[in-house]
N, C-alpha and C positions, 0 to 999 in steps of 0.2 A: 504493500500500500504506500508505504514512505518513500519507494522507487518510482512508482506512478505519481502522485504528487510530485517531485524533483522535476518530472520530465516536462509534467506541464506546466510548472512553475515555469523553465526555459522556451518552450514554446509561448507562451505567453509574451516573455520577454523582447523577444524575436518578433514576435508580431508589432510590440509597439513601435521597436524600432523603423521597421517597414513604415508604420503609421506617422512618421515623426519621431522619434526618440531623438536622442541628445546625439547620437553615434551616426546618426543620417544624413550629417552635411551641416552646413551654416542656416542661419535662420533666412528662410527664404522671404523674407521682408527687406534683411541688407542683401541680399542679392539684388530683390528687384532696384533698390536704389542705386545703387553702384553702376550698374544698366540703366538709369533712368542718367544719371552723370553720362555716361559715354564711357564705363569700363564694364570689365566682365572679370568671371568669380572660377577659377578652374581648380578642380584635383590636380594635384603632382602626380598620383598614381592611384589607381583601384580602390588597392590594400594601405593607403598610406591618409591619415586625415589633415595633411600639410595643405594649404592651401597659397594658390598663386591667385593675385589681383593684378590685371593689366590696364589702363587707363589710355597707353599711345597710341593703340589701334582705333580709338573714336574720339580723339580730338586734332583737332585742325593744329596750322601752325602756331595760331595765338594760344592755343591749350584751349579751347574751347569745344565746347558738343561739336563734334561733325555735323549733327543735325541744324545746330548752332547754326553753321555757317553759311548756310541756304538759305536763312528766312530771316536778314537782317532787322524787321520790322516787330518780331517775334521775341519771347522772353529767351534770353540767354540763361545757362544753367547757373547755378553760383561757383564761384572758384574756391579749386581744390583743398585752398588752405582751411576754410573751415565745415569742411566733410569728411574729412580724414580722419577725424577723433570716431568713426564708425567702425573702423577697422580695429579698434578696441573688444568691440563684442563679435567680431568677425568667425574668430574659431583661431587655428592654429598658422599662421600667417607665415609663409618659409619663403615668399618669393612676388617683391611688388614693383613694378612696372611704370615709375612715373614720367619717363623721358617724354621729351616735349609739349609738356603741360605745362597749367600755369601755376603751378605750387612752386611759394618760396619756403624762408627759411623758418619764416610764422607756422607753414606745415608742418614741416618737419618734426614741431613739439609733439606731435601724437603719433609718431615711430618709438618715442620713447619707454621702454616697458615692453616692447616686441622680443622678447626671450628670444624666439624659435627663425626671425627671419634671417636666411641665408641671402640674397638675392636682393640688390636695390639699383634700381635703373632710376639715374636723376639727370642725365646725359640733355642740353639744350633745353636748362632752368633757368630760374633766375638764384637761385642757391648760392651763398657765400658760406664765408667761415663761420657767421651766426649760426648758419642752420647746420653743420657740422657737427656743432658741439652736442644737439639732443643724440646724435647717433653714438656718441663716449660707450653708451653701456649697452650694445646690441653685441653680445660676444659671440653668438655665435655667425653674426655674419661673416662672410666669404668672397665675396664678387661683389664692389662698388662701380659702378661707371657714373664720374662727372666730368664726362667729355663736355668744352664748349660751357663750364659754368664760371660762374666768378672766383673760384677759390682761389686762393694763396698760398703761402707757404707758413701763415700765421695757421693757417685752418686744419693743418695738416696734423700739427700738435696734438688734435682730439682724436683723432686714430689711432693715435701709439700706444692703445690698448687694447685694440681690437686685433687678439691673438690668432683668431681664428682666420683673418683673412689673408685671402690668398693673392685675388687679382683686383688691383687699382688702376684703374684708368684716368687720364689726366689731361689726354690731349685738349688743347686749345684751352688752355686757362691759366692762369697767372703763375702758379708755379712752377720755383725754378731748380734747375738739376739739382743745384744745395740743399734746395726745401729737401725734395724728393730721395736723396742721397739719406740724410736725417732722417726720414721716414723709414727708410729702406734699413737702417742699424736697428732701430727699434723692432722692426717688422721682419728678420732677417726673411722669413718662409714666402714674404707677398713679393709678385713681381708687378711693379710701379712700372706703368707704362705712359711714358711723356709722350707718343707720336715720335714722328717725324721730324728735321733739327729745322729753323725758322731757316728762312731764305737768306738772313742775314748773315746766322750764322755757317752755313753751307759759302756763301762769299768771304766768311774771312778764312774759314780752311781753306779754300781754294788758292788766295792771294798769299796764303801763309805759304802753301805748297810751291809756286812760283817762284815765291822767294829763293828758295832753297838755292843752293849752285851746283849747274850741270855736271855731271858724271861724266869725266873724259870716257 
C-alpha cells in the first residue's frame, strides 16, 4: 500500500509540473514581455534550466523595437535601462544578449546578483567604466564582448576579479595595450582581444622599418 501511495504521490508531481510547476520554464508573463520589448527567452539545452535572453535580433540601430522603426508616429517601447530589473525573477540566466541596444551603464545595475551568467554581449552600447563596475561580482562569467563601447582603461580595474573569465573583447574603445596588458597579469587565463593595430600605429612601424639600414 505505502508503494502504491509513493508512486502516485510522483505521478502527481509530474503532472503539475507539465501543468506549470516551478521546473517548467520561466514565468510565461516575463517571457511574453521581453517579446513585447523586441527580445526573446531560449533554453541553452533540453536537460539544462540555464536560460539565454537575446535582445539584438529585434532592435534596430538606435536599440529600438524593430517594430519601433516602421511606425515613426507610433508609441516606441521604453528603453532597456529600466526593464532589465525583470531578469531578476527570470529563472537561471547563463547567457544575455545586449549588443546594439540602447542600455547604458544605469542598466547594467540589475546584472548585479546574476550568480549563474556566463555570457554578456554589450558590443555597440553606450556602456563606460560606470556600468563596469555592477559587473565586479558576476564570477562566474566567461565571454564579455565590449566591442565599439566607451571603456577605458580606468574601467578595466573592475574585472580583475572576474576569475572565471576567459574571453574579452575590446576592439574599438579606448583602451590601451597598458590598460589591457594590467588586465591581462590579473587575469593570466583570459585572452584580451584589442583588434587590429590603428592605422597610425601600423604607419609608424612601417617608417620605423625604413629607417633601419640596408643589408649589403
Amino acid at each position: 500500500m505505502i508503494a502504491i501511495l509513493l508512486l502516485f504521490g510522483v505521478t502527481l508531481n509530474g503532472a503539475a509540473q507539465q501543468e506549470g510547476g516551478s521546473d517548467d520554464g520561466p514565468d510565461p508573463a516575463l517571457v511574453e514581455k521581453i517579446q513585447e520589448l523586441g527580445g526573446r527567452v531560449m533554453r541553452v539545452a533540453a536537460n539544462d534550466p540555464g536560460l539565454e535572453v537575446a535582445f539584438h535580433l529585434g532592435r534596430n540601430k538606435d536599440g529600438l523595437r524593430q517594430a519601433d522603426a516602421s511606425d515613426s508616429d507610433g508609441p516606441r517601447s521604453p528603453a532597456l535601462d529600466g526593464e532589465l530589473a525583470m531578469l531578476r525573477d527570470l529563472g537561471r540566466l547563463v547567457s544575455l544578449h545586449l549588443g546594439g541596444t540602447d542600455v547604458t551603464d544605469k542598466g547594467l545595475a540589475h546584472l548585479a546578483g546574476q550568480a549563474a551568467l556566463k555570457r554578456l554581449h554589450l558590443e555597440k552600447t553606450k556602456v563606460s567604466d560606470a556600468g563596469l563596475a555592477h559587473l565586479a561580482g558576476l564570477e562566474s562569467l566567461s565571454y564579455l564582448n565590449l566591442y565599439q563601447t566607451e571603456v577605458t582603461d580606468a574601467g578595466l580595474a573592475h574585472l580583475e576579479g572576474l576569475k572565471s573569465l576567459k574571453n574579452l573583447y575590446l576592439w574599438q574603445t579606448k583602451v590601451t595595450p597598458e590598460g589591457a596588458e594590467k588586465l591581462r597579469q590579473a587575469l593570466p587565463a583570459c585572452t584580451i582581444d584589442l583588434g587590429w593595430k590603428a592605422p597610425e600605429e601600423s604607419d609608424e612601424a612601417d617608417e620605423a622599418e625604413e629607417s633601419q639600414p640596408a643589408e649589403n
